[in-house]
C-alpha positions as CSV (number, residue, x, y, z in Angstrom):
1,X,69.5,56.8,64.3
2,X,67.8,60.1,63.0
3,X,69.7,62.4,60.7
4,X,69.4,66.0,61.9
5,X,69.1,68.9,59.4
6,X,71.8,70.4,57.6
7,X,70.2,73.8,58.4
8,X,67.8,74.9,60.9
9,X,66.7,77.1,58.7
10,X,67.9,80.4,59.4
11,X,69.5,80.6,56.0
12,X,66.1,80.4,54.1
13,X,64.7,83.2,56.2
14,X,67.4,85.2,55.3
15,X,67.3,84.8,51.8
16,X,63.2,85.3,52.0
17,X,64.3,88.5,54.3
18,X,66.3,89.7,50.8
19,X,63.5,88.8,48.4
20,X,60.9,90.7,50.3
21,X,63.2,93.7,51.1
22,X,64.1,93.7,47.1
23,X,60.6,93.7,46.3
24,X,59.5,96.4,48.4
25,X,62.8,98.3,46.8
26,X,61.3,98.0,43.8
27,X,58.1,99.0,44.3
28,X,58.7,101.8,46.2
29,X,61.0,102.9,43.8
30,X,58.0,102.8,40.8
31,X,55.8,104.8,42.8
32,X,58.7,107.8,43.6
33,X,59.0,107.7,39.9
34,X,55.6,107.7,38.5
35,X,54.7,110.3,41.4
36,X,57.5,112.7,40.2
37,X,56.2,112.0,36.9
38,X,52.9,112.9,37.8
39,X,53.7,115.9,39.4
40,X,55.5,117.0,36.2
41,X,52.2,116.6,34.2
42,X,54.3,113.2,32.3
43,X,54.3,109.7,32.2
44,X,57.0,107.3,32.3
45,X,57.7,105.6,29.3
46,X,58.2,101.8,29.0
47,X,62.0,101.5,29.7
48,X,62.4,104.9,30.6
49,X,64.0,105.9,34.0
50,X,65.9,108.8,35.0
């Protein structure tokens, strides 16, 4: 008798979905701020975020 899966799967997509969205959050949100930064004639500072 075969065992089926406890999943099929759908829950690892979704928590890959969230990785990849919080990355891309992330990322995007280091680019706003070194462009604003930029723009001002600055740069960020380790650690240092509005």
């Amino acid at each position: 008798m075969k065992s089926r899966p406890v999943s099929n799967g759908t829950s690892g997509n979704v928590v890959l979905t969230l990785i990849g969205w919080a990355a891309w959050a992330a990322f995007t949100g280091s680019v706003l701020l070194e462009t604003v930064a930029l723009l001002r004639g600055r740069s960020l500072q380790r650690g240092q975020y509005p």
